[in-house]
C-alpha positions in Angstrom: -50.2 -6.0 -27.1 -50.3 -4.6 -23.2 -49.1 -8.4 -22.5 -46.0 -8.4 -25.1 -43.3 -9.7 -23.4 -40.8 -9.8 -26.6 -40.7 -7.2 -29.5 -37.8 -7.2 -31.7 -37.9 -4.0 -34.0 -34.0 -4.9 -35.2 -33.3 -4.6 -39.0 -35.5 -1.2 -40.0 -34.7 1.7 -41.3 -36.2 3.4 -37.8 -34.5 7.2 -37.2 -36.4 8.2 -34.3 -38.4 6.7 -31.3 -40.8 9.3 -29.2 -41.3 9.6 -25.3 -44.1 7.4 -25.1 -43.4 4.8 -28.1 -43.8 2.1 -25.6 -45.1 3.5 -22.7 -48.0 0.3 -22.9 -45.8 -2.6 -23.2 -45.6 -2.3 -19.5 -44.6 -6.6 -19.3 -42.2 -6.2 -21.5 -39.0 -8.1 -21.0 -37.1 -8.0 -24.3 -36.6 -5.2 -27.1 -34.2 -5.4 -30.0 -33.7 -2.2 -31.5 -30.3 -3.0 -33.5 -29.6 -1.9 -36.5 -31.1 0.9 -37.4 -30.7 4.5 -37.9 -31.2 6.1 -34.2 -29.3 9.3 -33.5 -31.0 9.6 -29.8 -32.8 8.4 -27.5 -35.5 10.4 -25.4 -34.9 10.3 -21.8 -38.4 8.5 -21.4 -38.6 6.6 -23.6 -38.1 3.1 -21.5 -39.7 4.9 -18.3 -42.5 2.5 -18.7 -41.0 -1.0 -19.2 -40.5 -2.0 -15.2 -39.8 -5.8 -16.2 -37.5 -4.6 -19.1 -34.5 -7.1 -18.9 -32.7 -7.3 -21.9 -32.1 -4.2 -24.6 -30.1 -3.8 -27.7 -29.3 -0.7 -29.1 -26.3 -1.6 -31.2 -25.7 -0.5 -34.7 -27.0 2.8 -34.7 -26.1 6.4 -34.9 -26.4 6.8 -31.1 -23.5 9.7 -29.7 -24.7 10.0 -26.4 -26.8 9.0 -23.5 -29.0 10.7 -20.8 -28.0 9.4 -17.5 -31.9 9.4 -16.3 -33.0 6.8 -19.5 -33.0 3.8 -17.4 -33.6 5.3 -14.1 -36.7 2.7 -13.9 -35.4 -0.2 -15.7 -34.4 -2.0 -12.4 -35.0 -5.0 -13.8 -32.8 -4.7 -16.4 -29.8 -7.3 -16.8 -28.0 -6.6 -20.2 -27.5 -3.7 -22.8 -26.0 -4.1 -25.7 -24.5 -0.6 -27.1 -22.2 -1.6 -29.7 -21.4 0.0 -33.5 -22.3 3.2 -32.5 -20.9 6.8 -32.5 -20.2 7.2 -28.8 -18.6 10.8 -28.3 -16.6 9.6 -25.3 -17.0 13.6 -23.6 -18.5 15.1 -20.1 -22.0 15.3 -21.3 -21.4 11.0 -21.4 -19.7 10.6 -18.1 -22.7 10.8 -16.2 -23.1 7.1 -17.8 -19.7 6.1 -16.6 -20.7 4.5 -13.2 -23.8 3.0 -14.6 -22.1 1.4 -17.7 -20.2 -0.5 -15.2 -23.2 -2.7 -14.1 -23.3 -3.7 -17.5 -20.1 -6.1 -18.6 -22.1 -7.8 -21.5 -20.8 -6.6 -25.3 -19.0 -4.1 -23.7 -16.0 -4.4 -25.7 -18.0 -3.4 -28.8 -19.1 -0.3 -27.4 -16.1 2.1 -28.9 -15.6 5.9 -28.7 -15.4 7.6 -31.7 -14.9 11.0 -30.4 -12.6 12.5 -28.9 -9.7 11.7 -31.5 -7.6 11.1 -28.0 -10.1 8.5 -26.4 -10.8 6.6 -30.3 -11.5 3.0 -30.4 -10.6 2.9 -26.3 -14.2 1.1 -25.2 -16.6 3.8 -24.0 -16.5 2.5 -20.2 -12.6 2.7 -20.6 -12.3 5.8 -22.2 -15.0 7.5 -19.6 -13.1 5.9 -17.0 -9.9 8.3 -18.7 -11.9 10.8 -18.7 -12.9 10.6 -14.9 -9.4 10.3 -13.8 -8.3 13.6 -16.2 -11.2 15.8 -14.4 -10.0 14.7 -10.6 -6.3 15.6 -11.9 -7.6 18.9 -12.7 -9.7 19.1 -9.5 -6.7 17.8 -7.6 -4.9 21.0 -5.6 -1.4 19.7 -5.8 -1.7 18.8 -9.8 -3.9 22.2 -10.4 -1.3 24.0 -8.7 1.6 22.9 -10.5 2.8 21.3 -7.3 3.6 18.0 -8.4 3.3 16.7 -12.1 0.7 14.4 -12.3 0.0 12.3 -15.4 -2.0 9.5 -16.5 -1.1 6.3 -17.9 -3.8 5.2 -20.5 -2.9 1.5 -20.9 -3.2 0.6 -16.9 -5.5 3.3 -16.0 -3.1 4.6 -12.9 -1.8 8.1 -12.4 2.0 8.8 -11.4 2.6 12.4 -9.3 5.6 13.7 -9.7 7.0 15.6 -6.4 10.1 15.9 -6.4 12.8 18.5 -6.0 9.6 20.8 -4.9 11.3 21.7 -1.1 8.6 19.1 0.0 8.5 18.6 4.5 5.6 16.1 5.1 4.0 13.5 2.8 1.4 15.6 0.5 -2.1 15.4 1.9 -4.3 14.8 -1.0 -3.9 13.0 -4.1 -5.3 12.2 -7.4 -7.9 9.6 -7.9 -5.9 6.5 -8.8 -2.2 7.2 -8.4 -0.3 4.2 -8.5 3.4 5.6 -8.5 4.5 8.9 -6.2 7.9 10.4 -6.4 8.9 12.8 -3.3 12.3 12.5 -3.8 14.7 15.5 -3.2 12.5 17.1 -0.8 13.3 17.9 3.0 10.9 15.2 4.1 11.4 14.7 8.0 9.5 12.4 9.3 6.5 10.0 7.3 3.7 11.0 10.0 0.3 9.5 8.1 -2.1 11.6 10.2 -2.8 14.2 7.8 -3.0 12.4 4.9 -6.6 11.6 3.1 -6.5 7.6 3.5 -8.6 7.2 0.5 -6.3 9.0 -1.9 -3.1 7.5 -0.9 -5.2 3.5 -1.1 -4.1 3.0 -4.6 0.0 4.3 -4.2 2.4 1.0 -4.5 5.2 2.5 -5.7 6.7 5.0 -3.1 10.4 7.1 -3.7 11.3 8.6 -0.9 15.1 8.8 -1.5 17.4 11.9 -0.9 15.3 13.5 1.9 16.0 13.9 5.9 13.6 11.3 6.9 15.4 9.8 10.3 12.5 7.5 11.2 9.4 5.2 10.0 7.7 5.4 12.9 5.1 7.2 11.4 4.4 4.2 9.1 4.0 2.1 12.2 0.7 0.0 11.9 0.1 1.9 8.5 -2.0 0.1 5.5 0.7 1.5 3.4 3.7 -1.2 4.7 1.3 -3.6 3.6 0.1 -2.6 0.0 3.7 -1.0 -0.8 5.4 -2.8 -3.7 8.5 -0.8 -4.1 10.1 1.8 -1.3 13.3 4.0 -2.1 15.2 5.3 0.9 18.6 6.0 0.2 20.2 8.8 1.1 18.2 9.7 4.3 19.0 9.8 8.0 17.9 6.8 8.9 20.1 4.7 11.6 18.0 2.5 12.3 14.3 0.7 11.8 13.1 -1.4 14.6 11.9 -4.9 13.7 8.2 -4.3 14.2 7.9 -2.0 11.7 10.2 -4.2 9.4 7.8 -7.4 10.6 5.0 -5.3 8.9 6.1 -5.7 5.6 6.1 -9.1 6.1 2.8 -11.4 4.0 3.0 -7.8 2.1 3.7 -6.7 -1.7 6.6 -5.6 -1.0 9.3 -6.6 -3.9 11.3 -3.6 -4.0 13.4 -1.6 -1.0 16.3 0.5 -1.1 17.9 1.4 2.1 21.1 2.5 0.6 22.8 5.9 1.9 21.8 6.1 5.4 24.3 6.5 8.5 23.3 2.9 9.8 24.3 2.4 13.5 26.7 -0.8 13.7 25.9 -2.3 17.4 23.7 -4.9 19.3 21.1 -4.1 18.2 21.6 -4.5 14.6 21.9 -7.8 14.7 18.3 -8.5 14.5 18.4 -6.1 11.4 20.8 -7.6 10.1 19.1 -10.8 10.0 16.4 -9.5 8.5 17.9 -8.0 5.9 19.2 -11.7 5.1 16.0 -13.2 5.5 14.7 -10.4 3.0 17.4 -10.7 0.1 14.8 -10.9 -3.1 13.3 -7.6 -1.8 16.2 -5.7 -0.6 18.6 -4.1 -3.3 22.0 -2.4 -3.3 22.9 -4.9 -0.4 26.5 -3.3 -0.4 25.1 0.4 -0.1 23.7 -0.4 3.5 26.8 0.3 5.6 27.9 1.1 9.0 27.6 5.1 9.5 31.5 7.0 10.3 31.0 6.6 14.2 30.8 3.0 13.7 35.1 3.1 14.4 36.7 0.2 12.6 33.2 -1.1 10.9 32.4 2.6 9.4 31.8 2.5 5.5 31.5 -1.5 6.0 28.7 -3.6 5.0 26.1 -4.2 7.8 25.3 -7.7 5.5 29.0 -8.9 5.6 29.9 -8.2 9.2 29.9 -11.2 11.9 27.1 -11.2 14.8 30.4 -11.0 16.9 31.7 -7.9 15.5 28.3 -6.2 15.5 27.6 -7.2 19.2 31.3 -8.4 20.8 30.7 -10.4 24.1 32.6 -8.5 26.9 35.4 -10.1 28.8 35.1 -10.1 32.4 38.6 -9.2 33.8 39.7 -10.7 37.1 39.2 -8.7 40.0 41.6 -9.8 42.9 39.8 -8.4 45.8 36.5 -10.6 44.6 39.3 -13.8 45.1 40.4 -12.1 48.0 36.9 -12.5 49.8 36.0 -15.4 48.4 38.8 -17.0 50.4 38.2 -15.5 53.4 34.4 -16.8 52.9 35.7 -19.6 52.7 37.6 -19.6 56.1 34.8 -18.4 57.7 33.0 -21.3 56.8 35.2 -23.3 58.1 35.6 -22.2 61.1 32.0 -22.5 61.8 32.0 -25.8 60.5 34.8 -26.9 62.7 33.4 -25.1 65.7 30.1 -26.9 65.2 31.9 -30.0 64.8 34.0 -29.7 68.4 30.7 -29.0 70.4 28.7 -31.5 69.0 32.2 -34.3 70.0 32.0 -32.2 73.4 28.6 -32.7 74.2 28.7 -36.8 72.9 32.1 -37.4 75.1 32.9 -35.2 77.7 35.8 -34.3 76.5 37.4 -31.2 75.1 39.0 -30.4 71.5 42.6 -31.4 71.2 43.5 -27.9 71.2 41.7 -27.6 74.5 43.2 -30.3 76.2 47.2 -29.0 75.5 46.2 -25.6 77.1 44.9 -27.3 80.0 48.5 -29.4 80.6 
């Protein structure tokens, strides 16, 4: 028996195994305990089986788990827990990271209990569970800073800031949140250096809209650009973002930005926003709300998008300055002169004779 490498025990009426049931089947590589009547199992219980790879423990009465039962089973490769009573609560959670070594038959692995978490698998519904006790753990959701809740079907968590007088990007946030609303704040400026990088790792959906924000320099170089898939900045004080930090979002996620509201400046230097903005039409929305600010003169309240290059950046005209002609002529002379000076030396020295106008003097 000390040399049993397989033992299947599946098919009994079994309601109880003890501590040291197997503790001599230490080459054991397969057990089969399904289908029977098993309401727990002692912590150790499989302490013994070092070469342990496979074990089923489906169709039982089985509500819970110690996290220490397989503490030694490093050999072990797959665990079948399904058709039990899983009670889907804290005293489980403990299991939560280990279950996800596991993937085989996990989808017959249900929770029973809590009403709440029924029929979700028992990884999924721990994994609910984990995200609920960091909301609570989380100072801006325990507060009642923000609202934070928690999307069951795609595991993500959306915080809810807004309207909360808000004047820097929140420092921490809960585990997994996916969407995070700070509009209607008095958000100045997006400075990252605060924040917990970690937390903010999972946010792609950013609204930022109706607050003061004048700048996104503090975004500059930021993994945010990059892993953004929507940004809403209407109604700030933007006037203008230079291309660098638009170039970032480029080989992003980036589907969704609003721009909308802001008092855009309308000169040279727009132009290369402008063309951006062209260049970036599936992603950019409310094309017609991005418009020159009121000190733009003729172009305010006009579309940056439908403006020429030329009326964004006019090439000036050089009027003609008559004192530049003026000494440009007399250059001119000068030169000549000289010339014709040269000219009458060099003839004087070859002939002898003097200039023409030397010669009539002389008579």
């Amino acid at each position: 028996m000390e040399n049993l490498q397989i033992l299947l025990l599946n098919y009994n009426e079994i309601t109880s195994i003890q501590h040291n049931s197997f503790h001599h089947l230490t080459h054991l590589e397969r057990l089969d305990l399904s289908f029977n009547s098993l309401e727990q199992i002692p912590v150790r219980a499989f302490y013994h089986l070092k070469n342990l790879k496979f074990l089923s423990l489906a169709m039982n009465e089985l509500k819970t788990l110690n996290e220490s039962t397989f503490k030694s089973n490093n050999m072990l490769e797959k665990v079948n827990l399904t058709g039990n009573l899983w009670v889907c609560d804290e005293k489980l959670l403990p299991m939560n990271e280990w279950l996800k070594k596991y993937e085989a038959y996990k989808e017959g692995a249900l929770c029973i209990e809590p009403p709440e978490l029924h029929n979700y698998t028992v990884q999924y519904g721990l994994e609910i569970l984990t995200m609920e006790l960091k909301i609570k753990e989380n100072p801006i959701c325990k507060t009642n800073m923000c609202n934070c809740t928690i999307s069951k079907d795609k595991l993500v968590v959306t915080v809810d800031c807004s309207n909360r007088g808000l004047v820097r990007l929140p420092e921490v946030l809960p585990y997994k949140t996916k969407m995070l609303n700070l509009s209607n704040n008095n958000i100045k400026s997006l400075t990252t250096d605060h924040i917990d990088a970690v937390l903010w790792s999972d946010v792609s959906f950013l609204y930022l809209n109706n607050n003061v924000i004048d700048s996104l320099k503090g975004l500059e170089g930021t993994w945010l650009l990059r892993n953004l898939v929507a940004l809403h900045l209407s109604n700030n004080q933007l006037t203008e973002i230079p291309i660098h930090i638009l170039e970032q979002f480029r080989g992003g996620l980036l589907d969704e930005l609003y721009l909308s509201g802001n008092p855009w400046n309308c000169d040279c230097n727009t132009v290369r926003f402008q063309t951006w903005l062209q260049d970036n039409y599936r992603a950019v929305r409310n094309f017609d709300g991005i418009t020159c600010s009121t000190d733009s003169g003729m172009y305010a309240g006009l579309a940056i998008y439908k403006l020429k290059k030329s009326q964004l950046c006019p090439q000036q005209v050089q009027l003609v300055n008559y004192l530049d002609i003026l000494n440009s002529l007399m250059a001119i002379a000068i030169i000549i002169i000289i010339v014709k000076l040269s000219y009458d030396y060099w003839l004087q020295k070859r002939t002898g004779k003097l200039p023409r106008f030397f010669s009539l003097n002389l008579m």
